[in-house]
HTML snippet that shows the backbone in 3Dmol.js (N, CA, C, O; Angstrom):
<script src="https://3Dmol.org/build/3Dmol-min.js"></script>
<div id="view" style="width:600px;height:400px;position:relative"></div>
<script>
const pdb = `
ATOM      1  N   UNK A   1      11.763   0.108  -6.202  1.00  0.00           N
ATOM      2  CA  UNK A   1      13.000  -0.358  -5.636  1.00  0.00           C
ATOM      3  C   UNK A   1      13.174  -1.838  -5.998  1.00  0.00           C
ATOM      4  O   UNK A   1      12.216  -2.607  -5.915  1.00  0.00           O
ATOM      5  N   UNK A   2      14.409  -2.253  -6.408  1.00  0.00           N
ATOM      6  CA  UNK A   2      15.110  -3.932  -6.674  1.00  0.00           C
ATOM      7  C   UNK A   2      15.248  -4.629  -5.407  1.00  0.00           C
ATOM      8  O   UNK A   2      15.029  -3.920  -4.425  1.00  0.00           O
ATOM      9  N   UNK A   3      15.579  -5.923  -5.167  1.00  0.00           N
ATOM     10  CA  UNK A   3      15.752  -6.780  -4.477  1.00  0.00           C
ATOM     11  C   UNK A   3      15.938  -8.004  -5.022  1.00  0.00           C
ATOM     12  O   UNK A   3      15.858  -8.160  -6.240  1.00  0.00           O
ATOM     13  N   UNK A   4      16.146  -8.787  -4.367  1.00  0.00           N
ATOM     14  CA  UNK A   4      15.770 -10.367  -5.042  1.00  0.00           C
ATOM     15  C   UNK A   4      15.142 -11.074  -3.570  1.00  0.00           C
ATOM     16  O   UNK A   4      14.841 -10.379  -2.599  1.00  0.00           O
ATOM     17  N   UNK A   5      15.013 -12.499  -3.600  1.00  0.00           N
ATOM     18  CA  UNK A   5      14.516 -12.956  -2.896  1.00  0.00           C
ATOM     19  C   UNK A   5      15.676 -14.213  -2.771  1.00  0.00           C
ATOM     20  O   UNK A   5      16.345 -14.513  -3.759  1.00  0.00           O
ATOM     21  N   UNK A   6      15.838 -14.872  -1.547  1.00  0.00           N
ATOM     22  CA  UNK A   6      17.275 -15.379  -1.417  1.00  0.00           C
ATOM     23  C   UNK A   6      16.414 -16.873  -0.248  1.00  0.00           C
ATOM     24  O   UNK A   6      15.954 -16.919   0.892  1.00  0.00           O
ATOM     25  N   UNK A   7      16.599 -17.857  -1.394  1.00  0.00           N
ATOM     26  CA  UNK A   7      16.241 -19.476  -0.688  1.00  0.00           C
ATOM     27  C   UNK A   7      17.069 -20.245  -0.129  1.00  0.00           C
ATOM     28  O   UNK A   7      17.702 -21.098  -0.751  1.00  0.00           O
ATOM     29  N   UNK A   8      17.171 -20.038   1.136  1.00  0.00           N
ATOM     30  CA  UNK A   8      18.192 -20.791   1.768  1.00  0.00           C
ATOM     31  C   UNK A   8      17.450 -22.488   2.714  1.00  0.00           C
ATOM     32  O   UNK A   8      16.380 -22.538   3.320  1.00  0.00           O
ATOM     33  N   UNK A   9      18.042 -23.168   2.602  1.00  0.00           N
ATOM     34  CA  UNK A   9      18.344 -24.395   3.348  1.00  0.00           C
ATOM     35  C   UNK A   9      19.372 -25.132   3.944  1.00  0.00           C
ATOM     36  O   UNK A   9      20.507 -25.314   3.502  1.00  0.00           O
ATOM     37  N   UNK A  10      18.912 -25.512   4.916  1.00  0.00           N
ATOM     38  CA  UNK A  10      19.685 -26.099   6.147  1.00  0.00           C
ATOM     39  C   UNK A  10      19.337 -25.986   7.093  1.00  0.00           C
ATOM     40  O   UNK A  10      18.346 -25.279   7.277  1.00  0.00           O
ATOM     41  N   UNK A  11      20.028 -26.677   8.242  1.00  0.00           N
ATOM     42  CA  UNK A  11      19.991 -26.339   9.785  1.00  0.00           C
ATOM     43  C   UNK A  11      20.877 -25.244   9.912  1.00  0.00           C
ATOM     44  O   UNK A  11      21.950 -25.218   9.310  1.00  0.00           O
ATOM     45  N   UNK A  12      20.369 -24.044  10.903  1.00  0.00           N
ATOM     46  CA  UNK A  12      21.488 -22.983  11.266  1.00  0.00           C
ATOM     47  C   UNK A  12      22.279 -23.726  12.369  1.00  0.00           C
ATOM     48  O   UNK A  12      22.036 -24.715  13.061  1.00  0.00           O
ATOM     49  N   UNK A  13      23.294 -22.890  12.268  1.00  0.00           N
ATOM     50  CA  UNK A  13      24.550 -23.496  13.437  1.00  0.00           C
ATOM     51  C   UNK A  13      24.151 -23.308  15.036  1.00  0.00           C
ATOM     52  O   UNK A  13      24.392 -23.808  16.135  1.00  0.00           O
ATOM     53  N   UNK A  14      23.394 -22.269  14.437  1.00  0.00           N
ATOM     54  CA  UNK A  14      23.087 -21.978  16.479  1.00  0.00           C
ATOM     55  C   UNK A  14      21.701 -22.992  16.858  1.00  0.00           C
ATOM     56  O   UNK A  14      21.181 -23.291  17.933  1.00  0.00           O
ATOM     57  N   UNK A  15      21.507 -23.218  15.969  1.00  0.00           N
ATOM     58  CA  UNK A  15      20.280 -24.775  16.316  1.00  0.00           C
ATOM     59  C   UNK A  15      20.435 -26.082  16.681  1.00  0.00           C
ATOM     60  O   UNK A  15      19.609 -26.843  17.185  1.00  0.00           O
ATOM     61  N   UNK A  16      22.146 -26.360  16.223  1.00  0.00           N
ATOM     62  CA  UNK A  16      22.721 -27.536  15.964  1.00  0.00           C
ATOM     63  C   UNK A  16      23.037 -28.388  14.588  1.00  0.00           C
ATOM     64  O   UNK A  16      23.341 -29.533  14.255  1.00  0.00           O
ATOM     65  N   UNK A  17      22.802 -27.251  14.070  1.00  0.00           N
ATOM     66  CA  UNK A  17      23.053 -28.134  12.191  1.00  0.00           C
ATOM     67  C   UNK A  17      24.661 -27.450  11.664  1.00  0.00           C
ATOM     68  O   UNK A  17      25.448 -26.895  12.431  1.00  0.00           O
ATOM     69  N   UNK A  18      24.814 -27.601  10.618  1.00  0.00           N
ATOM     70  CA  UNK A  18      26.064 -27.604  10.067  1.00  0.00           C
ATOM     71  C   UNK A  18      26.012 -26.227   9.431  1.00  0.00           C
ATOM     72  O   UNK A  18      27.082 -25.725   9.087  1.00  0.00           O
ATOM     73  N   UNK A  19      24.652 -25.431   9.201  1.00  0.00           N
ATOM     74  CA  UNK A  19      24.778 -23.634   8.652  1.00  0.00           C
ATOM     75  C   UNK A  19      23.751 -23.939   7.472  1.00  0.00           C
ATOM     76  O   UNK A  19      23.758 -24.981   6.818  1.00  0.00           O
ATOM     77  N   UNK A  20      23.023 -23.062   7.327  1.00  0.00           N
ATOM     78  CA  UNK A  20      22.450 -22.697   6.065  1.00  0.00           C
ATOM     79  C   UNK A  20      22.962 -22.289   4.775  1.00  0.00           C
ATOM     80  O   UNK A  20      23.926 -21.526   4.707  1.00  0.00           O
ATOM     81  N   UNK A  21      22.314 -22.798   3.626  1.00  0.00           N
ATOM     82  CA  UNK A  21      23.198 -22.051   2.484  1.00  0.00           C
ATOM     83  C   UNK A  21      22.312 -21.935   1.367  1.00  0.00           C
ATOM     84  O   UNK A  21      21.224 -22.504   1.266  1.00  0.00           O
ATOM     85  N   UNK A  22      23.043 -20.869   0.214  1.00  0.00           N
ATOM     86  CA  UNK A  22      21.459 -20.088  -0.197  1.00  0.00           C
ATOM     87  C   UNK A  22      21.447 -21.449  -1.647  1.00  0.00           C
ATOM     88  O   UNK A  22      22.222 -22.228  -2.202  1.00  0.00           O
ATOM     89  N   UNK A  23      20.444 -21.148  -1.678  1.00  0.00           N
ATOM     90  CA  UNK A  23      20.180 -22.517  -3.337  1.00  0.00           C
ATOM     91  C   UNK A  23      19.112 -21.840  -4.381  1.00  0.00           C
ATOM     92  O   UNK A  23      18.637 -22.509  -5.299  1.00  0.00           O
ATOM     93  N   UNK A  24      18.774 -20.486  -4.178  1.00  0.00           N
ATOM     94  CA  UNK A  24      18.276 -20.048  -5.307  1.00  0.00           C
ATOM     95  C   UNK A  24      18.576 -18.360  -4.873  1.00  0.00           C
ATOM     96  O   UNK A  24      18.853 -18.086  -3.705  1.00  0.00           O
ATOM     97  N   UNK A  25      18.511 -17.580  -5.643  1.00  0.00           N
ATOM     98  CA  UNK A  25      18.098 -15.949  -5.513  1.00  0.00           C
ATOM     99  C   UNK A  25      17.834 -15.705  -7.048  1.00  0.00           C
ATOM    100  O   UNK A  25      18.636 -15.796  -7.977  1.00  0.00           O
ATOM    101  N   UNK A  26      16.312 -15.323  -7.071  1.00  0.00           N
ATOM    102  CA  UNK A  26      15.827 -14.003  -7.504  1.00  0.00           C
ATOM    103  C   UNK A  26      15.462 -13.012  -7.472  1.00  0.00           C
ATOM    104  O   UNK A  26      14.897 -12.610  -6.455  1.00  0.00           O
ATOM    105  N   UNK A  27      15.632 -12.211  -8.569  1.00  0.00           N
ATOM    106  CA  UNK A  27      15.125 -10.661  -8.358  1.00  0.00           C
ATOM    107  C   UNK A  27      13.099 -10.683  -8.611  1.00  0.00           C
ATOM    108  O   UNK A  27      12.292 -11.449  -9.137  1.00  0.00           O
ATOM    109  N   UNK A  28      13.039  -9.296  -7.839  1.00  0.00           N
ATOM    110  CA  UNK A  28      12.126  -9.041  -7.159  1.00  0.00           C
ATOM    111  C   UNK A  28      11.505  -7.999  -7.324  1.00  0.00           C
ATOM    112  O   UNK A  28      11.802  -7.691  -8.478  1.00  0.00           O
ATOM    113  N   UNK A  29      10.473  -6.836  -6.734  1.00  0.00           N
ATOM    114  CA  UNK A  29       9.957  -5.260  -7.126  1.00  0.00           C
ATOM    115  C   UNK A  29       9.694  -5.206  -5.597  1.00  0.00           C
ATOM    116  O   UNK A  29       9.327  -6.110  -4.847  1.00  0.00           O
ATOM    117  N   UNK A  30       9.923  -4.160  -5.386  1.00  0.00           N
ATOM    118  CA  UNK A  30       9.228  -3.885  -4.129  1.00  0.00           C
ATOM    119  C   UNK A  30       7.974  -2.583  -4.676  1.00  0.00           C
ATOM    120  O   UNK A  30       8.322  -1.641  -5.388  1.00  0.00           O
ATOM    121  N   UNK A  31       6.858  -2.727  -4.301  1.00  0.00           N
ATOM    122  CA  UNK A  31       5.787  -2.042  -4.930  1.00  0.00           C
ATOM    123  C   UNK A  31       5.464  -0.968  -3.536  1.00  0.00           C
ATOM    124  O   UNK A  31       5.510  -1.174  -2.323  1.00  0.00           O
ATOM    125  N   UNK A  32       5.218  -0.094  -4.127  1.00  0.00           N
ATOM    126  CA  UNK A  32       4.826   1.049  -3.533  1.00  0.00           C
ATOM    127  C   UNK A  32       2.674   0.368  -2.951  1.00  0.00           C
ATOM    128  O   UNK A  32       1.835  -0.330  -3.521  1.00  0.00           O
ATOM    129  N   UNK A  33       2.716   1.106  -1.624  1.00  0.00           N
ATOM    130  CA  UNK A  33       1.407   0.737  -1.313  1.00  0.00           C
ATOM    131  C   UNK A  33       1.087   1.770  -1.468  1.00  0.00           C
ATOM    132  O   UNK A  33       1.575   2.778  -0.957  1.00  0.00           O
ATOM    133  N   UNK A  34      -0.210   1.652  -2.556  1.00  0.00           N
ATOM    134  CA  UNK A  34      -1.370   2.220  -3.125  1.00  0.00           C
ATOM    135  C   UNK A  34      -2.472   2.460  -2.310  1.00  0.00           C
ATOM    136  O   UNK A  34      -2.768   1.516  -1.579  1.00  0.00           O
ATOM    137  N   UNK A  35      -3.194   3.504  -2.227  1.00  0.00           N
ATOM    138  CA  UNK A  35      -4.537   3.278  -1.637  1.00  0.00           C
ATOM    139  C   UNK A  35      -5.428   4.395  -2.709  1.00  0.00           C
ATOM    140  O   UNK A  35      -4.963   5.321  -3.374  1.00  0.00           O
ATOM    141  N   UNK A  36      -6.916   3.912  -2.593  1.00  0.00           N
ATOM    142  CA  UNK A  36      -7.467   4.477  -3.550  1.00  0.00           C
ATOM    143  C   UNK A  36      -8.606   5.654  -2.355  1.00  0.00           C
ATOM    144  O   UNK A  36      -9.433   5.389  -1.482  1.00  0.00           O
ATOM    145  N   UNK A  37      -8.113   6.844  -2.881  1.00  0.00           N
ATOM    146  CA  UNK A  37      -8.970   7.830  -1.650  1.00  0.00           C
ATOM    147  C   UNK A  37      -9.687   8.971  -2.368  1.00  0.00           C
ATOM    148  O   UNK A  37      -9.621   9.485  -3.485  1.00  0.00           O
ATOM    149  N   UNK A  38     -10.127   9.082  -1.681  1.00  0.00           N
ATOM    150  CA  UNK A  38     -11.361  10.704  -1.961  1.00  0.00           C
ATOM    151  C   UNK A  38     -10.424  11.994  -1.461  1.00  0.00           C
ATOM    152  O   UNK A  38     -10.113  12.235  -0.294  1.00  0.00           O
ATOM    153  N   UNK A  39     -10.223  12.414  -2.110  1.00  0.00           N
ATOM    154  CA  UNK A  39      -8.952  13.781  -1.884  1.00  0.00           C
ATOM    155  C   UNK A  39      -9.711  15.364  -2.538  1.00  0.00           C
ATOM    156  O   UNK A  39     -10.576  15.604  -3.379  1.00  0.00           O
ATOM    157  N   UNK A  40      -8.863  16.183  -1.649  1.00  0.00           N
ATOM    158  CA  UNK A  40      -9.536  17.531  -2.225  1.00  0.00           C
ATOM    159  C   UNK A  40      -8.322  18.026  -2.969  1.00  0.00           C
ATOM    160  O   UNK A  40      -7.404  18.520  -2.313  1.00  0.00           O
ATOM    161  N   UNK A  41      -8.220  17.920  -4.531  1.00  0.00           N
ATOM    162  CA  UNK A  41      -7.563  18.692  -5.165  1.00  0.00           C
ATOM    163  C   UNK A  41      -7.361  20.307  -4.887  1.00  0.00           C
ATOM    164  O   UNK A  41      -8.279  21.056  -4.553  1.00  0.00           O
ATOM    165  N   UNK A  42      -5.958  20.711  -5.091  1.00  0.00           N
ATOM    166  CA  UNK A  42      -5.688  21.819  -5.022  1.00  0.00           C
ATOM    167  C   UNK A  42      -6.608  22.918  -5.740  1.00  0.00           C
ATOM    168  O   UNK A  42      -6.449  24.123  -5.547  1.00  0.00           O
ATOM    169  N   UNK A  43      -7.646  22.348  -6.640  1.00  0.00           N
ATOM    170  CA  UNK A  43      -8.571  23.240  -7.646  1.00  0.00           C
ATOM    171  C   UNK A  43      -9.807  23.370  -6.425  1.00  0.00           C
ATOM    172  O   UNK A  43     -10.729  24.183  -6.483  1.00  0.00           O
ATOM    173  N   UNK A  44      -9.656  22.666  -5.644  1.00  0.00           N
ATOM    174  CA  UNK A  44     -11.307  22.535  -4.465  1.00  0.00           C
ATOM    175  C   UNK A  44     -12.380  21.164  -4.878  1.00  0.00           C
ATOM    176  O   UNK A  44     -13.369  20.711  -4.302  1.00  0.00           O
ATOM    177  N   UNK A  45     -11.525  20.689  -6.403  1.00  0.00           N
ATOM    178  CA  UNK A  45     -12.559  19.192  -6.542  1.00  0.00           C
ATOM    179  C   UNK A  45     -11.872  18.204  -5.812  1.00  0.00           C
ATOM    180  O   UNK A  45     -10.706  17.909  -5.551  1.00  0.00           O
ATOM    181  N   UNK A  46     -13.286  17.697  -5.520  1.00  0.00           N
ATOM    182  CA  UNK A  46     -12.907  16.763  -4.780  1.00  0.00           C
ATOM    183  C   UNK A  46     -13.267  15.334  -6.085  1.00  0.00           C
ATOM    184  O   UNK A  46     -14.208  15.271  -6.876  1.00  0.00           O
ATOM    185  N   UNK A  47     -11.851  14.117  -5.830  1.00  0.00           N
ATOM    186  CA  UNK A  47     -11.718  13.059  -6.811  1.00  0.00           C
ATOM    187  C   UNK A  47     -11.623  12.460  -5.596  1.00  0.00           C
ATOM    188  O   UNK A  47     -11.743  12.807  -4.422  1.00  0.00           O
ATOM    189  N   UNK A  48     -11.165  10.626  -6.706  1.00  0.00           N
ATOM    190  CA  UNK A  48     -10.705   9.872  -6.077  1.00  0.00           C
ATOM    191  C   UNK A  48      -9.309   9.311  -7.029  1.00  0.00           C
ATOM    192  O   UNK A  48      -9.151   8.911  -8.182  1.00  0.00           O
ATOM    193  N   UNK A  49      -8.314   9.568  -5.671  1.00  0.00           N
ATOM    194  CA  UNK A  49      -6.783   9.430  -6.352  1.00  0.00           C
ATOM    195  C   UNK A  49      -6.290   8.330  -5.868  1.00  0.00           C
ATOM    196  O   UNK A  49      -6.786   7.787  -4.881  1.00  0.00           O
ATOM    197  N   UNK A  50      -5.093   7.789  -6.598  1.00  0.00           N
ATOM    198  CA  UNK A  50      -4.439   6.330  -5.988  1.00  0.00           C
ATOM    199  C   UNK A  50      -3.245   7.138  -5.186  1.00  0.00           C
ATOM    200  O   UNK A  50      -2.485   7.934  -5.737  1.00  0.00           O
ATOM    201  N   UNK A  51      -3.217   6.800  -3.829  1.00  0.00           N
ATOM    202  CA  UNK A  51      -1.976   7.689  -3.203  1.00  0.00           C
ATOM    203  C   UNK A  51      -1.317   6.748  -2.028  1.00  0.00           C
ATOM    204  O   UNK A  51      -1.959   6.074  -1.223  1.00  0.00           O
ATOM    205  N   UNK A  52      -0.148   6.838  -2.100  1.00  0.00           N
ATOM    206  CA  UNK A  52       1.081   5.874  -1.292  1.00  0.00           C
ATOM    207  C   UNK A  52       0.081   6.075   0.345  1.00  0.00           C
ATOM    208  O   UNK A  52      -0.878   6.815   0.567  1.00  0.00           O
ATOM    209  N   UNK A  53       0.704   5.210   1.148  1.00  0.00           N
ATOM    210  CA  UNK A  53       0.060   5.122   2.120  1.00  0.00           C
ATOM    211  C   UNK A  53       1.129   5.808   2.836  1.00  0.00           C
ATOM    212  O   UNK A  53       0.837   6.214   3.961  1.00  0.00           O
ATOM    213  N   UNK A  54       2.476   6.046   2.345  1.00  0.00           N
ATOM    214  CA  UNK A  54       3.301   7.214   3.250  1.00  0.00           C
ATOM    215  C   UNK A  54       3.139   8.156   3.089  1.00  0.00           C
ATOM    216  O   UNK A  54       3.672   8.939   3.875  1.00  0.00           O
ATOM    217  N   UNK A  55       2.100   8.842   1.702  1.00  0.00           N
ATOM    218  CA  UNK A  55       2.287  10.198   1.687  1.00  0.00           C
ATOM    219  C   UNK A  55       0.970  10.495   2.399  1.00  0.00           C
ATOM    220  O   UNK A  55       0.650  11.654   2.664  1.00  0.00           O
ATOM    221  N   UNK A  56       0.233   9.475   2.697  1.00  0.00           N
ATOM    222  CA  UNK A  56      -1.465   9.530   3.852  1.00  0.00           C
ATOM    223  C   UNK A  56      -0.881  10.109   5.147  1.00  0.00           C
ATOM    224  O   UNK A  56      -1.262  11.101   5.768  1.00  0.00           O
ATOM    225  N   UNK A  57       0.411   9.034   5.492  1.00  0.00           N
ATOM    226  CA  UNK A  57       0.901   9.281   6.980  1.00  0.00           C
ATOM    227  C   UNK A  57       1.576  10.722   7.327  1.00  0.00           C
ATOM    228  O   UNK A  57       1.428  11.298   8.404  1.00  0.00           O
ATOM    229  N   UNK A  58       2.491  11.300   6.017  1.00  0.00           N
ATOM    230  CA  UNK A  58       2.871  12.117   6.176  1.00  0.00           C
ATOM    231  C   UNK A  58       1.888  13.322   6.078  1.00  0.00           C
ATOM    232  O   UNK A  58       2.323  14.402   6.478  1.00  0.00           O
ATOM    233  N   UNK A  59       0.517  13.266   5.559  1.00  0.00           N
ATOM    234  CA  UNK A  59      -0.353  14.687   5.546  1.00  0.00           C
ATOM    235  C   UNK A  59      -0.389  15.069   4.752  1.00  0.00           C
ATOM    236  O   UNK A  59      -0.994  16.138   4.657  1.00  0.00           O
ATOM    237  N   UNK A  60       0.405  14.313   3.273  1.00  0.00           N
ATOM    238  CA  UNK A  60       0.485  15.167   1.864  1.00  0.00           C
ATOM    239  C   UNK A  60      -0.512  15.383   1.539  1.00  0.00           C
ATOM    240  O   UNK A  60      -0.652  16.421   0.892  1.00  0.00           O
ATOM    241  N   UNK A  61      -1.658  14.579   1.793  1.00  0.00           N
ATOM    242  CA  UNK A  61      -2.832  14.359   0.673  1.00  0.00           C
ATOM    243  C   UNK A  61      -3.753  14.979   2.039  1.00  0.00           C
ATOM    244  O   UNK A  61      -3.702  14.561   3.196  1.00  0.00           O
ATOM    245  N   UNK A  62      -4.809  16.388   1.360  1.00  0.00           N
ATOM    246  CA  UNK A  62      -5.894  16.377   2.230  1.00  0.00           C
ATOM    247  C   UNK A  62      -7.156  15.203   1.748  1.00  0.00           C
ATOM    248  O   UNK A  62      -7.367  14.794   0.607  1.00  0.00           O
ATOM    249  N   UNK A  63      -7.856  14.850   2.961  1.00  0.00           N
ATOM    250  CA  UNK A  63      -8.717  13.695   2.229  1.00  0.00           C
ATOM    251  C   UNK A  63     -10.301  14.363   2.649  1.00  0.00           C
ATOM    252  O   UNK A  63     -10.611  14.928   3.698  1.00  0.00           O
ATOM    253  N   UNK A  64     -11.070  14.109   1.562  1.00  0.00           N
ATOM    254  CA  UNK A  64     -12.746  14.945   1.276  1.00  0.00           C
ATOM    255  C   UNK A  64     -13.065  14.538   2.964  1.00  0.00           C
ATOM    256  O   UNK A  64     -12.642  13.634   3.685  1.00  0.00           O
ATOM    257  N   UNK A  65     -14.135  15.812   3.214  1.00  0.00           N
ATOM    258  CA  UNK A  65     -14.795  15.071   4.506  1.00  0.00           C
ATOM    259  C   UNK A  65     -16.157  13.817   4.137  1.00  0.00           C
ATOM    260  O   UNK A  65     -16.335  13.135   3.128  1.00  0.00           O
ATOM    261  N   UNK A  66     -16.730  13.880   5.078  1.00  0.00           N
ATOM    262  CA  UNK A  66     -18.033  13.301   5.058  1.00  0.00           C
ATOM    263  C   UNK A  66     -18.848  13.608   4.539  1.00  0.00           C
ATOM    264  O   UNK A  66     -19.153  14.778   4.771  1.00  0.00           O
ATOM    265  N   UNK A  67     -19.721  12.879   3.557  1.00  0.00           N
ATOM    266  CA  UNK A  67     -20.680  13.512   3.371  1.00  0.00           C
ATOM    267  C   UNK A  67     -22.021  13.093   4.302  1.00  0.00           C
ATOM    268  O   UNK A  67     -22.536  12.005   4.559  1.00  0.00           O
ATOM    269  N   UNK A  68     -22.314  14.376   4.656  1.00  0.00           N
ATOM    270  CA  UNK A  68     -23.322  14.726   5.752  1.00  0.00           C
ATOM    271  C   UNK A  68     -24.576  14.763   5.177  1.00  0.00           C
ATOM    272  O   UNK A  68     -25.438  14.270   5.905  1.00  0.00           O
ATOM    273  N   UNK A  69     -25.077  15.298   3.824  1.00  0.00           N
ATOM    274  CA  UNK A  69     -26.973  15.118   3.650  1.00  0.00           C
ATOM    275  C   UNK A  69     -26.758  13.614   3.183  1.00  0.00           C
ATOM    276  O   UNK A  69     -25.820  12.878   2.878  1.00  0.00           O
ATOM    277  N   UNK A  70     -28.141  13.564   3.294  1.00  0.00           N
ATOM    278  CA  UNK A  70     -28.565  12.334   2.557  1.00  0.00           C
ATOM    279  C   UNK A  70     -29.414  12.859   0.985  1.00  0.00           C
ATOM    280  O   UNK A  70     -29.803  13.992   0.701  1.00  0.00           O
ATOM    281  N   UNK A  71     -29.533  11.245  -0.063  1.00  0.00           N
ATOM    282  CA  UNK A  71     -29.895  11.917  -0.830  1.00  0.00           C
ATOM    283  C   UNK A  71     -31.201  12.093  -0.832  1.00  0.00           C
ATOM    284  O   UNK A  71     -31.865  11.666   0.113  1.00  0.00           O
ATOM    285  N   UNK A  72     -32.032  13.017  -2.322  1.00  0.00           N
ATOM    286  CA  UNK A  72     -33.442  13.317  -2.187  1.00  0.00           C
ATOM    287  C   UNK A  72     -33.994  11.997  -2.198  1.00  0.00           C
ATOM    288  O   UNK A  72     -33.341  11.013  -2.545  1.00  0.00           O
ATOM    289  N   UNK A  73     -35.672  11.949  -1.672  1.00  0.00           N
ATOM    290  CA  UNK A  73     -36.666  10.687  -1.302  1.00  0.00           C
ATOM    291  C   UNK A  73     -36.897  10.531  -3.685  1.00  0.00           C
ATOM    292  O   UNK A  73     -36.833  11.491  -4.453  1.00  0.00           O
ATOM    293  N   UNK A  74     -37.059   9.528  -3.953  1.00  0.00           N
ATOM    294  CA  UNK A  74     -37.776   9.445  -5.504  1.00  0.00           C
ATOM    295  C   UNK A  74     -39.116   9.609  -5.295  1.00  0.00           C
ATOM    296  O   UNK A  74     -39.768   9.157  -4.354  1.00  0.00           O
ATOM    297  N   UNK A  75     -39.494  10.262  -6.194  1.00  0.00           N
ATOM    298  CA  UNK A  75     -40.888  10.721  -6.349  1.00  0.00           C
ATOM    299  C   UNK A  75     -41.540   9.854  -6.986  1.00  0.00           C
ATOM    300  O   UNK A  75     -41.286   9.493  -8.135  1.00  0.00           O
ATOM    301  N   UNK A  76     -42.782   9.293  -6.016  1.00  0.00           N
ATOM    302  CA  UNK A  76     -43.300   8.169  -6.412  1.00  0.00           C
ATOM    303  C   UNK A  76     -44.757   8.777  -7.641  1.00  0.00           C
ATOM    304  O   UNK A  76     -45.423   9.802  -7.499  1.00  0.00           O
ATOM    305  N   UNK A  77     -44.869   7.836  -8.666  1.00  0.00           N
ATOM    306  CA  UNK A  77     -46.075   8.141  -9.550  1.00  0.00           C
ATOM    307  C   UNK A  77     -47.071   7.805  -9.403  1.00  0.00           C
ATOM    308  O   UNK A  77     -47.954   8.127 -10.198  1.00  0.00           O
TER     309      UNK A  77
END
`;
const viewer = $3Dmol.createViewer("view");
viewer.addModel(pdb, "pdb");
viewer.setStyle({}, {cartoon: {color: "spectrum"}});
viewer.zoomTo();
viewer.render();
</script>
């Protein structure tokens, strides 16, 4: 999504100054929030995917459980 970003100065009127007024605008991105997660693909693998943090809220994405063992002890020589 576009935007710009809009620099205004002055006193506002309801403060007691004479009003604000803008002295620069640029454009802008608004970026989608990313998060990087452990997900169970529709195949049953489980990855790690970059996924919006609205589609987390909404439930799109199932996310891997826990992993519960620990790993094996190394075999000492």
């Amino acid at each position: 999504m576009k935007g710009s970003i809009i620099w205004r100065s002055g006193k506002s009127k309801k403060s007691g100054g004479i009003g604000t007024h803008i002295t620069a605008i640029t454009k802008r991105k608004f970026h989608v929030n990313l998060q990087r997660v452990k997900a169970v693909l529709p195949s049953g693998e489980v990855r790690y995917v970059r996924v919006s943090a609205a589609a987390l809220k909404k439930g799109l994405v199932t996310k891997a459980p826990k992993r519960t063992w620990k790993k094996a002890e190394a075999k000492k020589a």
